[in-house]
Rosetta silent file (secondary structure, phi, psi, omega in degrees, C-alpha in Angstrom):
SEQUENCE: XXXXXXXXXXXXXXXXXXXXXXXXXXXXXXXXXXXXXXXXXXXXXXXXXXXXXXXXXXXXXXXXXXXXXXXXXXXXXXXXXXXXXXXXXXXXXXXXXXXXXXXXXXXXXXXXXXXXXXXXXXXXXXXXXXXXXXXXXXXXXXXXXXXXXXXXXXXXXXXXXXXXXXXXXXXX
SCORE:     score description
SCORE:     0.000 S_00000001
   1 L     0.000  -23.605 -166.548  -54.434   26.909   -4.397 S_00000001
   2 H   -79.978  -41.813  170.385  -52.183   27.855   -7.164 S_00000001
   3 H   -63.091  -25.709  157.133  -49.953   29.332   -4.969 S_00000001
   4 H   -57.512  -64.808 -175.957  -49.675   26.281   -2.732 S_00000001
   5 H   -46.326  -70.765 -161.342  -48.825   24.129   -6.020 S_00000001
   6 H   -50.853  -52.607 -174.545  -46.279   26.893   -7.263 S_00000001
   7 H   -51.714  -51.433 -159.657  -44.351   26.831   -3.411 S_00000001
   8 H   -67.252  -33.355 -177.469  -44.398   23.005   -3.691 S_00000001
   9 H   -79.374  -45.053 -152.983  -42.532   22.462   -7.389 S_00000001
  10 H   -85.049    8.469  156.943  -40.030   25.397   -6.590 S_00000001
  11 H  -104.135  -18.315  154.627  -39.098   23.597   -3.456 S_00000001
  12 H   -34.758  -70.602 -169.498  -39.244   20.246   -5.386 S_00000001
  13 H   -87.767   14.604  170.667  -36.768   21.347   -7.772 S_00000001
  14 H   -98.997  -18.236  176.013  -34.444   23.268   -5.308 S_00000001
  15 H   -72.890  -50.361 -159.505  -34.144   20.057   -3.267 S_00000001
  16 H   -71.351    5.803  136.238  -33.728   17.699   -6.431 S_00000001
  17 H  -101.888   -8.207  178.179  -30.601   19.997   -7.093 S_00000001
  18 H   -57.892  -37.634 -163.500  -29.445   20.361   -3.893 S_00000001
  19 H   -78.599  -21.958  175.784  -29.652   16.667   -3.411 S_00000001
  20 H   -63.716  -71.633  164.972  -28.197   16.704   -7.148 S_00000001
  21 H   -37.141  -58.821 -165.268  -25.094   18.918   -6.205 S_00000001
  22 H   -64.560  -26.801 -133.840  -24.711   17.037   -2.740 S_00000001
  23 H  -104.145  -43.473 -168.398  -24.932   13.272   -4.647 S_00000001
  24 H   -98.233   15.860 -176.362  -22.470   14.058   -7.092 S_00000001
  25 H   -99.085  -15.237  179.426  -19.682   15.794   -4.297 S_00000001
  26 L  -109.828   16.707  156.661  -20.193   12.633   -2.227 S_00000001
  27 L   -84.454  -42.512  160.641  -19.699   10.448   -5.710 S_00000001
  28 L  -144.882 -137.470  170.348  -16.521   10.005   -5.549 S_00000001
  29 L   -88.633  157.412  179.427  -12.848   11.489   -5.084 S_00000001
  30 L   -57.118  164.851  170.635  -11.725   14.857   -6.562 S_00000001
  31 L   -66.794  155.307  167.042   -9.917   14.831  -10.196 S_00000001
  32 L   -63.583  174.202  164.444   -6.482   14.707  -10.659 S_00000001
  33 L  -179.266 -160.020 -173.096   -5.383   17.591  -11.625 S_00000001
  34 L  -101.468   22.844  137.007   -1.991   20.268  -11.776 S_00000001
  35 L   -81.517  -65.872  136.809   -2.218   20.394   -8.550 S_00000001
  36 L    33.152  -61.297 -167.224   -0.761   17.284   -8.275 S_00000001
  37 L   -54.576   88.823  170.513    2.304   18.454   -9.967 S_00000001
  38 L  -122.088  132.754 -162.378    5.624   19.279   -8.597 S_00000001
  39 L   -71.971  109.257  169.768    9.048   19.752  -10.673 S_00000001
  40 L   -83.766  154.333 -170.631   11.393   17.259   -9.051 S_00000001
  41 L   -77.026  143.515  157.727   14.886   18.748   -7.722 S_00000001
  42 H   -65.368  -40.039  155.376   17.697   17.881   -8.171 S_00000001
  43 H   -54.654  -23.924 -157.454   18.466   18.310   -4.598 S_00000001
  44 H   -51.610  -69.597  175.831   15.389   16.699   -3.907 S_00000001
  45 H   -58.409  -38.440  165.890   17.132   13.302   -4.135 S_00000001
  46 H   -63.403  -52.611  168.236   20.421   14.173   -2.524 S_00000001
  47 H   -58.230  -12.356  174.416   18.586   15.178    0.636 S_00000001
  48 H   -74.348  -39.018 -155.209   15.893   11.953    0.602 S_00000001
  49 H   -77.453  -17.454 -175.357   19.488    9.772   -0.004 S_00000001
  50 H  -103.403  -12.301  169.802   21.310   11.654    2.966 S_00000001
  51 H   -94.666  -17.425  173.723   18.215   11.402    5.600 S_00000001
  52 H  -101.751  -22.720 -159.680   16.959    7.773    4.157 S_00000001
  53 L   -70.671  -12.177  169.543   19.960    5.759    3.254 S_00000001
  54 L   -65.123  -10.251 -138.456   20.515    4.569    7.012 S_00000001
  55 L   -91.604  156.243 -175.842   17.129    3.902    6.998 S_00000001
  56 L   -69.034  137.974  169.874   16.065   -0.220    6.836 S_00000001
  57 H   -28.882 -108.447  142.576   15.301   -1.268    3.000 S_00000001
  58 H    42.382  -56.313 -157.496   11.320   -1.959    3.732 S_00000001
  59 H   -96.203  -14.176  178.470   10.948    1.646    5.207 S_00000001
  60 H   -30.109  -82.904  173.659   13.039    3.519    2.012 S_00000001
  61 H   -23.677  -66.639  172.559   10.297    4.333    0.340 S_00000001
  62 H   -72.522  -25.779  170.140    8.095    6.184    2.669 S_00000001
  63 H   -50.303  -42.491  175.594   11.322    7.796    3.967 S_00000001
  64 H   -93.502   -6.797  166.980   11.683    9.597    0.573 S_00000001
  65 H   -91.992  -28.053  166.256    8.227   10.490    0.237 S_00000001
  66 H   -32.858  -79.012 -158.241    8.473   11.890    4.079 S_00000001
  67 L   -58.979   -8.918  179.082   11.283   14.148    2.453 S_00000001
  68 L   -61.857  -82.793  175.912    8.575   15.436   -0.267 S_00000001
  69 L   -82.758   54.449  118.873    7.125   18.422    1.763 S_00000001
  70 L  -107.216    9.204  155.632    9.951   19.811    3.537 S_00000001
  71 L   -91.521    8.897 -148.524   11.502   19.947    0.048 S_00000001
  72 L    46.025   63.498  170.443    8.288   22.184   -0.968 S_00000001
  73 L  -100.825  125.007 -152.299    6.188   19.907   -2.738 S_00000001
  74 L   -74.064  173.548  166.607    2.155   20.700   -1.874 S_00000001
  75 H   -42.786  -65.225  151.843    0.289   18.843   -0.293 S_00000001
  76 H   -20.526  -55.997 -166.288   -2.036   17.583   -3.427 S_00000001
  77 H   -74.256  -21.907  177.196    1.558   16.350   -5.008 S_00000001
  78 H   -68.239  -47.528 -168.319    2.664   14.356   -1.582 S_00000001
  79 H   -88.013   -4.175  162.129   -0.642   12.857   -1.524 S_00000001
  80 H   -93.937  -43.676  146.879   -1.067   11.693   -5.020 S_00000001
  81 H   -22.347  -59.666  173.928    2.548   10.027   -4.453 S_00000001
  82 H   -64.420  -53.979 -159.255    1.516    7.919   -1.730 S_00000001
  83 H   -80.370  -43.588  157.897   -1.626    6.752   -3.301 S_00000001
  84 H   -62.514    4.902  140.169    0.286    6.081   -6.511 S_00000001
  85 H   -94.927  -10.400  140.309    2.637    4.048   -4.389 S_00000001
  86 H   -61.845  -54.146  177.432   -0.262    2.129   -3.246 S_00000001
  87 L   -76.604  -27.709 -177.201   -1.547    1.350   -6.645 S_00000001
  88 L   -92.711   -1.901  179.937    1.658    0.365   -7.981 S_00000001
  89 L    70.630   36.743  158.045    2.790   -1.533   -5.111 S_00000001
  90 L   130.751   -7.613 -151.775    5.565   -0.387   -3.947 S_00000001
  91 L  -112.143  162.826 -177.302    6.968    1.946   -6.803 S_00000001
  92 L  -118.056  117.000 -169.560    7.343    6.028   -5.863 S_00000001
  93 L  -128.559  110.383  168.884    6.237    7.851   -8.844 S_00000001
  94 E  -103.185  142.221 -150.274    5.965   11.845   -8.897 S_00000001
  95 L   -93.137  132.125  168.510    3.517   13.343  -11.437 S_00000001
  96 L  -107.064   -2.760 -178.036    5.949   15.922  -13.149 S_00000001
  97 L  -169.086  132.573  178.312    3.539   17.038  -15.674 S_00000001
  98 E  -100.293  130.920 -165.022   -0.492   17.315  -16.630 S_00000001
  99 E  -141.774  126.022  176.378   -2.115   17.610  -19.431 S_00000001
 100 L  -110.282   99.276 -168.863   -6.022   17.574  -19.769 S_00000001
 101 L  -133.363   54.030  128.650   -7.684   16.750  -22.719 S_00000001
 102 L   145.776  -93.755 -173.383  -11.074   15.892  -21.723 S_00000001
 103 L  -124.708   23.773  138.806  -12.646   13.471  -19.873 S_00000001
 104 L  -104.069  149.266  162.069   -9.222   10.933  -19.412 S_00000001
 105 E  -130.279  122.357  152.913   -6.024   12.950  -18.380 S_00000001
 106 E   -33.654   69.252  174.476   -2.752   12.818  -19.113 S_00000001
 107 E   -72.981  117.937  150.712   -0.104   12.332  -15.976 S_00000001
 108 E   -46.207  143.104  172.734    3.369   12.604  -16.454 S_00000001
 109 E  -141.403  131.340  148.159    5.254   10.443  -13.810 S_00000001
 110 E   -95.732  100.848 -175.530    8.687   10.598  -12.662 S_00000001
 111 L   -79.746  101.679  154.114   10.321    7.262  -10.975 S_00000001
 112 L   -21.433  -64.778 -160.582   13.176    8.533   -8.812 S_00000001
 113 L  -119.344   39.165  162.517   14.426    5.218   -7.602 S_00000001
 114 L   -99.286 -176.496 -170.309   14.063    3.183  -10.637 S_00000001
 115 L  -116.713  -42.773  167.631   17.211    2.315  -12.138 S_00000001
 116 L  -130.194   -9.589  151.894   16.643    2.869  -15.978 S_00000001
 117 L  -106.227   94.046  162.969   13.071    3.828  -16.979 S_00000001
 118 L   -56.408  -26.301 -172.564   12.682    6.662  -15.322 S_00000001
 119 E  -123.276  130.938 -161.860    9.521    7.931  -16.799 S_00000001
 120 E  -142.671  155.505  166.539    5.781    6.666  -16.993 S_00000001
 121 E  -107.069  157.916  177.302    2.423    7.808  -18.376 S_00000001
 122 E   178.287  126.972 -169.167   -0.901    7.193  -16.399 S_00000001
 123 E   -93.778  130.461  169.763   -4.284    8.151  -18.043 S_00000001
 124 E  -122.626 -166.699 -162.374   -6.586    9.639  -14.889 S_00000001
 125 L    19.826   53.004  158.045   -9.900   10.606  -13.895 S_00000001
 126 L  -121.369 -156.052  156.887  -11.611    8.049  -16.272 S_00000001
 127 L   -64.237   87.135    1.399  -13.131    4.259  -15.664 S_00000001
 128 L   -63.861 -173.293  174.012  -10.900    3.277  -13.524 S_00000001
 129 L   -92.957  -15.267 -167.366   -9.645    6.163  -12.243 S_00000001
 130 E  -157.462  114.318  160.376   -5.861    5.646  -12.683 S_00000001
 131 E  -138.081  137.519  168.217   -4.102    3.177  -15.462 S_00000001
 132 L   -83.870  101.654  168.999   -0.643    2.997  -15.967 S_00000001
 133 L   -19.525  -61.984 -172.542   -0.359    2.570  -20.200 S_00000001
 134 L   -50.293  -47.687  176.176    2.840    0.844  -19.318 S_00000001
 135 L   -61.298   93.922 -173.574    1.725   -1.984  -17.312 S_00000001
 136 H   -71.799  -12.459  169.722    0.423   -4.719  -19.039 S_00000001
 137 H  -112.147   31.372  161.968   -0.935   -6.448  -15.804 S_00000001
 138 H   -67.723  -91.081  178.555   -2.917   -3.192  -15.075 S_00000001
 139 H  -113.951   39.191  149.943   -5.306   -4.132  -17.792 S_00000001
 140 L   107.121 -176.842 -166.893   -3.816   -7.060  -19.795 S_00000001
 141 L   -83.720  -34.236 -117.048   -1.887   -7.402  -23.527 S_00000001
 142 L  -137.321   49.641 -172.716   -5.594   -7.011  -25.025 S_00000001
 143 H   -35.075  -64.900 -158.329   -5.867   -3.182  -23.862 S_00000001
 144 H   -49.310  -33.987 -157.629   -9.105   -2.216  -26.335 S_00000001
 145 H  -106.833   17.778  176.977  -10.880   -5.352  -25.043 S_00000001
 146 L   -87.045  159.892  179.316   -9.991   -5.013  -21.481 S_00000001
 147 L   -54.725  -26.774 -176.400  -12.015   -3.879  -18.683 S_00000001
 148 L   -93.391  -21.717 -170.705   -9.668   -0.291  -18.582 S_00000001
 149 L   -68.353  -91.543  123.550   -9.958   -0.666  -22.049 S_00000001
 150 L     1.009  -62.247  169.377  -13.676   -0.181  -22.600 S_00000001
 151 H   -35.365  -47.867 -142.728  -14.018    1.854  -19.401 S_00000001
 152 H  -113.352    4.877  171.036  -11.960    4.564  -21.244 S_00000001
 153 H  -114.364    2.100 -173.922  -13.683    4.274  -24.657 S_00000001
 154 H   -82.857  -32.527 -169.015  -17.282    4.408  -23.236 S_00000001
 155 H   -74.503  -36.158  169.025  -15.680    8.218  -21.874 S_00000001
 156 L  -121.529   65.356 -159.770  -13.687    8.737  -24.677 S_00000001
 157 L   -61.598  145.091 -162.390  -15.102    7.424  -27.860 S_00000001
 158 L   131.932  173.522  178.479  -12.746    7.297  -31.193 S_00000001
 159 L   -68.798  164.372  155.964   -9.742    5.275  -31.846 S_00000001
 160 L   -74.792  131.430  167.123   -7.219    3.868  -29.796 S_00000001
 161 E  -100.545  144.511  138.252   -3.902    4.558  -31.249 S_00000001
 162 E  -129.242  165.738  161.540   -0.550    2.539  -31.240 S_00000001
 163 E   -25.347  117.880  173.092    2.685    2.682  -32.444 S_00000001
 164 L  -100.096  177.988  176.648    1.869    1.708  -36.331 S_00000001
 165 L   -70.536  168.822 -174.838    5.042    0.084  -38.470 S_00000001
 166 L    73.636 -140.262 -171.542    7.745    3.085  -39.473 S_00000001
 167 L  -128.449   24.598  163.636    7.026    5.776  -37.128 S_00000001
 168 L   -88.357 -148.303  171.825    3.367    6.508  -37.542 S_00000001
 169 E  -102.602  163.208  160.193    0.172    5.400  -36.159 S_00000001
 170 E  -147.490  163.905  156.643   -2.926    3.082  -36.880 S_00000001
 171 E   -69.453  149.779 -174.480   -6.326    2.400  -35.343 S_00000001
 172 L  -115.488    0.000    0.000   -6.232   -0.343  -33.489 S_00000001
């Protein structure tokens, strides 16, 4: 009888991790991560500008991300491009650099085809999954008390920093 009893918990708990293990690969999408990353070229632009500029304004965009992996950029970095041209609506952003320091992550972003800020931040893999810092109608003027705001301090608890007067910091 004991031996019945014994079979039945060790197949209890090997399901309730299997089902554990399966529940959290079907919770959501993978992390960002340095795969993601690819060092934009300098050629990089002259060839999207000599195979896209005939191309109609409306269609630009995806024309120069098209031009991503046959410049050798992996897969991971073409396909975080595109979705981050999705979230931003429109804007082509390539993550040039990663930095992970815990359970939010640092993306670098490069905007190609902006005309003078070239460079963005975007905190990843927390609640949401992707906020651009920059954008104020990502989560609003009121960051701490915003919905991205609070998502990212239940994950990462401690202060928020900003720009303090001079050239330090404060708590916000």
């Amino acid at each position: 009888m004991r031996k019945v009893f014994r079979l039945a918990a060790i197949l209890y708990v090997v399901g309730c991790i299997a089902g554990s293990v399966n529940a959290s690969a079907a919770s959501g999408p993978a992390k960002i991560g340095t795969s993601s990353v690819w060092q934009l070229l300098e050629r990089f632009m002259a060839k999207a500008h000599a195979a896209c500029d005939k191309t109609a304004p409306a269609g630009f965009a995806e024309c120069v991300m098209n031009q991503m992996a046959p410049t050798g950029a992996a897969a991971d970095a073409v396909g975080f491009t595109r979705a981050l041209y999705k979230l931003s609506h429109g804007d082509v952003g390539i993550m040039t650099g990663f930095q992970p320091v815990g359970p939010v992550d640092i993306a670098w972003i490069t905007y190609p085809l902006r005309a003078n800020t070239n460079y963005g931040l975007l905190l990843v893999n927390g609640t949401p999954r992707t906020v651009n810092v920059e954008n104020s109608r990502t989560c609003g003027f009121n960051f701490p008390r915003s919905t991205c705001g609070r998502g990212i301090a239940t994950e990462r608890p401690g202060p928020i920093r900003k720009p303090g007067p001079m050239a330090g910091y404060s708590s916000l």
